[in-house]
Backbone as a printed PyTorch tensor [residue, N CA C, xyz], in Angstrom:
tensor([[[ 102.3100, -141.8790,   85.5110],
         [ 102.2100, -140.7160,   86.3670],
         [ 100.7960, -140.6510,   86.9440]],

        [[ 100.5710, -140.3440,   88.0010],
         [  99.6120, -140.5570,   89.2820],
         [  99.2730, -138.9240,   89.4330]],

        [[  97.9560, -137.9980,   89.4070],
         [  98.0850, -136.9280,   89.7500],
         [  97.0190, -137.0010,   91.1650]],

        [[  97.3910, -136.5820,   91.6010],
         [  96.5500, -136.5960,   93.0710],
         [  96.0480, -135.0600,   93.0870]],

        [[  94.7750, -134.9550,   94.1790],
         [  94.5800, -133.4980,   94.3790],
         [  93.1440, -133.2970,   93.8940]],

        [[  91.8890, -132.3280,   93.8520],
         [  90.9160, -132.8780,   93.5920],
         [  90.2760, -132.3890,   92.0320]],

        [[  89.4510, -133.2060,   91.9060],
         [  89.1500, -132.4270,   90.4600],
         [  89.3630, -131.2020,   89.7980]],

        [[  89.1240, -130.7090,   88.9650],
         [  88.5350, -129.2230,   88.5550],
         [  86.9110, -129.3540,   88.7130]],

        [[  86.8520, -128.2170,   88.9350],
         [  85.4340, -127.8250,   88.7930],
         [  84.7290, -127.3670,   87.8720]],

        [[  83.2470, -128.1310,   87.7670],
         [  82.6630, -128.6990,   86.4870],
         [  81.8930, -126.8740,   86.0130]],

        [[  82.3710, -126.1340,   85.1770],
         [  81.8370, -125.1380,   85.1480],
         [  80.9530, -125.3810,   83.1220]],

        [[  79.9570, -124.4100,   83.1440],
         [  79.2530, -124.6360,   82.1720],
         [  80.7260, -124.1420,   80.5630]],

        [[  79.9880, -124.6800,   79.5010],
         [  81.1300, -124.1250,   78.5140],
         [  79.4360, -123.5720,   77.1130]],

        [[  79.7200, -122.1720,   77.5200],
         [  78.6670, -122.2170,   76.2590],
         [  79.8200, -121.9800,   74.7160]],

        [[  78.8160, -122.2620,   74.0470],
         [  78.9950, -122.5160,   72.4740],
         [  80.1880, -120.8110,   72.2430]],

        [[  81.0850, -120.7440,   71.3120],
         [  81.2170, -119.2490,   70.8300],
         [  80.2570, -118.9690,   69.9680]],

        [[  79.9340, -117.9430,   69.2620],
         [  78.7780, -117.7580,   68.5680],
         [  79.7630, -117.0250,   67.1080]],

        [[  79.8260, -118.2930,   66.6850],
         [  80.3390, -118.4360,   65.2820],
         [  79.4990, -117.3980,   64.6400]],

        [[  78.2250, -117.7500,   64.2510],
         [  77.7340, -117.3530,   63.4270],
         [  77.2910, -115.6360,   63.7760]],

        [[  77.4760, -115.0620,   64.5580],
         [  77.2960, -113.4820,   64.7510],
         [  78.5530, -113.3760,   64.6040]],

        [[  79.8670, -113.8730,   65.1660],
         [  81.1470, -113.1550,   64.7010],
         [  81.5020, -113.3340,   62.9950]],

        [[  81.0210, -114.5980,   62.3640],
         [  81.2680, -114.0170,   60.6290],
         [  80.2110, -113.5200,   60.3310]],

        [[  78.7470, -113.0340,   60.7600],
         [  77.5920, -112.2130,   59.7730],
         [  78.2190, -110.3750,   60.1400]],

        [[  79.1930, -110.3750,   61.1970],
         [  79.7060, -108.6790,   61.8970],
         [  80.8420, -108.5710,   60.8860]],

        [[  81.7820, -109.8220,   60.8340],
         [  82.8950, -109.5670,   59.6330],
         [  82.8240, -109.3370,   58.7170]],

        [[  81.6100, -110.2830,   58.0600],
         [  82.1210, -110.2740,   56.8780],
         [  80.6930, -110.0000,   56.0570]],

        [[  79.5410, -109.8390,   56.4000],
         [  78.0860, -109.2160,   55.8570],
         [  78.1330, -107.4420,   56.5420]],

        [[  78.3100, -107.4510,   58.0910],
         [  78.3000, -106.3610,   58.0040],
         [  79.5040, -105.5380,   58.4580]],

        [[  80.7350, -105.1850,   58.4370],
         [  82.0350, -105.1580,   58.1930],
         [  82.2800, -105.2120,   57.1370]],

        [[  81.7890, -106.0170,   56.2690],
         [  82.3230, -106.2420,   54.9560],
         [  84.1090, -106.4340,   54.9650]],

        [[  84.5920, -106.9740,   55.9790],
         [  85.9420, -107.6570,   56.0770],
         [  85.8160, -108.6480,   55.1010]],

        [[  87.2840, -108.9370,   54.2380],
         [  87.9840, -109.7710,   53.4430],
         [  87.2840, -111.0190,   54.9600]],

        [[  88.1990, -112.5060,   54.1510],
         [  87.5580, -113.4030,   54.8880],
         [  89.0820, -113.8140,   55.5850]],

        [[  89.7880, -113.7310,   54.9940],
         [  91.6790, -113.5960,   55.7480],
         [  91.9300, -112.4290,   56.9770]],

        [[  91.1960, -111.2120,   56.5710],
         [  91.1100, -110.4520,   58.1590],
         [  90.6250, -110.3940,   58.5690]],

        [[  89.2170, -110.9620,   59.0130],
         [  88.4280, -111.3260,   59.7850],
         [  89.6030, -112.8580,   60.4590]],

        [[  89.7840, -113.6760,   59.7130],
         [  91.0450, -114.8280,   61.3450],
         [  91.5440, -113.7990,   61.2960]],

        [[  92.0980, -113.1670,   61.1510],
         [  93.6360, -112.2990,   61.3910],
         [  93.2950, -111.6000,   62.9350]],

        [[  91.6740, -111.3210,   62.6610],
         [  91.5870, -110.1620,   63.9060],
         [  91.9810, -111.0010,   65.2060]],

        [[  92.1330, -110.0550,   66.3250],
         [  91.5530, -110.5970,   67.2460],
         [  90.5030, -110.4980,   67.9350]],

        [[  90.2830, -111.2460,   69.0720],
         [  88.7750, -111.1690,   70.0600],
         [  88.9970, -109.6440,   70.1110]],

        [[  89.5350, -108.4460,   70.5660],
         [  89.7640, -107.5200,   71.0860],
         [  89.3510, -106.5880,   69.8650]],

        [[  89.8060, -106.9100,   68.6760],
         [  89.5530, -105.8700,   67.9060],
         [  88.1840, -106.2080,   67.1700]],

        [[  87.7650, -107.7000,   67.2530],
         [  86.5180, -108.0330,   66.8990],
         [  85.6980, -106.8600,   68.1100]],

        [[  85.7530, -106.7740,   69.2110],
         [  84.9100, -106.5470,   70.2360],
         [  85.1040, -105.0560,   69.5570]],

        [[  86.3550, -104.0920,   69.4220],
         [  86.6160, -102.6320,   69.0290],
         [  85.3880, -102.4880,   68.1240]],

        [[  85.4230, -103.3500,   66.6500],
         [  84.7270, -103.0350,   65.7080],
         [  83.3020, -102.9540,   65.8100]],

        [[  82.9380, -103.8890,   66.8160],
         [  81.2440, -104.3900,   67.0980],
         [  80.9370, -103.4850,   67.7840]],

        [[  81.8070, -102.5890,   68.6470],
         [  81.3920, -101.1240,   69.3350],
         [  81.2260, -101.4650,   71.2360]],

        [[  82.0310, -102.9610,   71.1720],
         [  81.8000, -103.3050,   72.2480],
         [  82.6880, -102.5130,   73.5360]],

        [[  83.7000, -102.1590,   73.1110],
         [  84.8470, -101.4440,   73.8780],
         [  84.0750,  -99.6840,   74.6160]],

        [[  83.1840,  -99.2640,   73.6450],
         [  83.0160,  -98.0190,   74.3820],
         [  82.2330,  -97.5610,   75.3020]],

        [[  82.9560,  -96.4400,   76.5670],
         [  82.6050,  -96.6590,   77.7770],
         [  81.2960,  -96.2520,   77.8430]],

        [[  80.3440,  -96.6840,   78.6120],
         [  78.8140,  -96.7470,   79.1200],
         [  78.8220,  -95.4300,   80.1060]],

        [[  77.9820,  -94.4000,   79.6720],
         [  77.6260,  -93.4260,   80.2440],
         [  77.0770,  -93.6480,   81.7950]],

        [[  77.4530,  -93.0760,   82.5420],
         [  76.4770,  -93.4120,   84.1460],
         [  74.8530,  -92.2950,   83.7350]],

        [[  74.3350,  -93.2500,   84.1360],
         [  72.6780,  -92.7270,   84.4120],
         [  72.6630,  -91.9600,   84.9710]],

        [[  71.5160,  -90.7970,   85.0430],
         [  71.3050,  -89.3850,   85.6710],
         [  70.9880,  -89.6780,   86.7970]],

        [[  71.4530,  -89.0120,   87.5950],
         [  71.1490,  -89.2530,   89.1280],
         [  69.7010,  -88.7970,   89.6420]],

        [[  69.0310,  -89.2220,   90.6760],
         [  67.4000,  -88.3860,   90.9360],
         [  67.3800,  -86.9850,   91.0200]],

        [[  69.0160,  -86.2710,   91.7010],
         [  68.8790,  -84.6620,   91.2880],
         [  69.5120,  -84.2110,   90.2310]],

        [[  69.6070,  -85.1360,   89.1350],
         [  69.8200,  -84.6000,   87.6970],
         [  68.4500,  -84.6610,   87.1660]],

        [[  67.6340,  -85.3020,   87.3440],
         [  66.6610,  -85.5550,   86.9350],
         [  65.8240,  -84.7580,   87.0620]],

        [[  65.0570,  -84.1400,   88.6750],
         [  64.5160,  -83.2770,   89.2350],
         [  65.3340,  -82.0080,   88.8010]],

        [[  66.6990,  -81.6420,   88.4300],
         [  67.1740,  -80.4440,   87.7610],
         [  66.2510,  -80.2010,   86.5500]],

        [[  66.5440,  -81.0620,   85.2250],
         [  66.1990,  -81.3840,   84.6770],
         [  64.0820,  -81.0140,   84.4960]],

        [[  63.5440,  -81.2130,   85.4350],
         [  62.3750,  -81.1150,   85.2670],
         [  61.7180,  -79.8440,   85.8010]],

        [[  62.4270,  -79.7660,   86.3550],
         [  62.3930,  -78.2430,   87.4430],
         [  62.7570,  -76.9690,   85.9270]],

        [[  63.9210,  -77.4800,   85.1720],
         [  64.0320,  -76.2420,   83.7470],
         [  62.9540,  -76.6200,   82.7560]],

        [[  62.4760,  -77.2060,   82.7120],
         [  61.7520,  -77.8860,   81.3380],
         [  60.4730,  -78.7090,   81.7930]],

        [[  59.9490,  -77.7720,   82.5680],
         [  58.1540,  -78.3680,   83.4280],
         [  57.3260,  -78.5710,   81.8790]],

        [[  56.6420,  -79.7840,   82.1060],
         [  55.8160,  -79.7780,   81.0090],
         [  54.8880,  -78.5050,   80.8390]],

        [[  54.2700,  -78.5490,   79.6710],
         [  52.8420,  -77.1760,   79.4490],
         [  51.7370,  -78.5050,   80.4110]],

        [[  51.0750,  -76.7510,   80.5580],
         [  49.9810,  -77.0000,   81.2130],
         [  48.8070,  -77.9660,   80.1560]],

        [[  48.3200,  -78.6340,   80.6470],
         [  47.6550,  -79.7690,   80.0690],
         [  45.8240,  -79.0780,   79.8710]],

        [[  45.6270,  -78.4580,   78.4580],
         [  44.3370,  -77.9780,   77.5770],
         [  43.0320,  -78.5120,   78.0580]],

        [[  41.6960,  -78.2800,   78.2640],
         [  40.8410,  -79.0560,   78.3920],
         [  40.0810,  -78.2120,   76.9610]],

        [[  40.0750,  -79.1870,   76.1570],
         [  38.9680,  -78.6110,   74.8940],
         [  37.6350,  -79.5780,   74.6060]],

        [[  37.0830,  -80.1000,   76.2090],
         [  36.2160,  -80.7560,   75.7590],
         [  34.8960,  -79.7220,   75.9150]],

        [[  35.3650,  -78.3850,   76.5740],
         [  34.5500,  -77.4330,   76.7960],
         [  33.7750,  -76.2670,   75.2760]]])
């Protein structure tokens, strides 16, 4: 059999990182060493805290709200 058509494309392959997914299972998880394979990528990611959603940053008029209620104190001169 002859496949014609053009390569795939050569994309990088990094390493998985063995060694942070068993020191999260099973040092800090303290997972058995049978449910740690059992998991999956998905619930590995649940447990590591990777799943939860990322707050949006304060906007420049949250910010200026923000500073406008809660002006710093006036700044002491006690070299007098």
């Amino acid at each position: 059999m002859i496949l014609t058509g053009s390569p795939a494309p050569e994309t990088p392959v990094s390493a998985f990182p063995w060694d942070a997914v068993l020191g999260l299972g099973l040092a800090t998880l303290r997972w058995r060493p049978r449910d740690l394979w059992a998991a999956t990528p998905r619930e590995l990611a649940a447990a590591a805290g990777l799943t939860r959603p990322v707050p949006d940053a304060p906007s420049r008029a949250d910010l200026d709200r923000l500073l406008a209620a809660h002006p710093d104190p006036e700044a002491r001169d006690d070299r007098e």
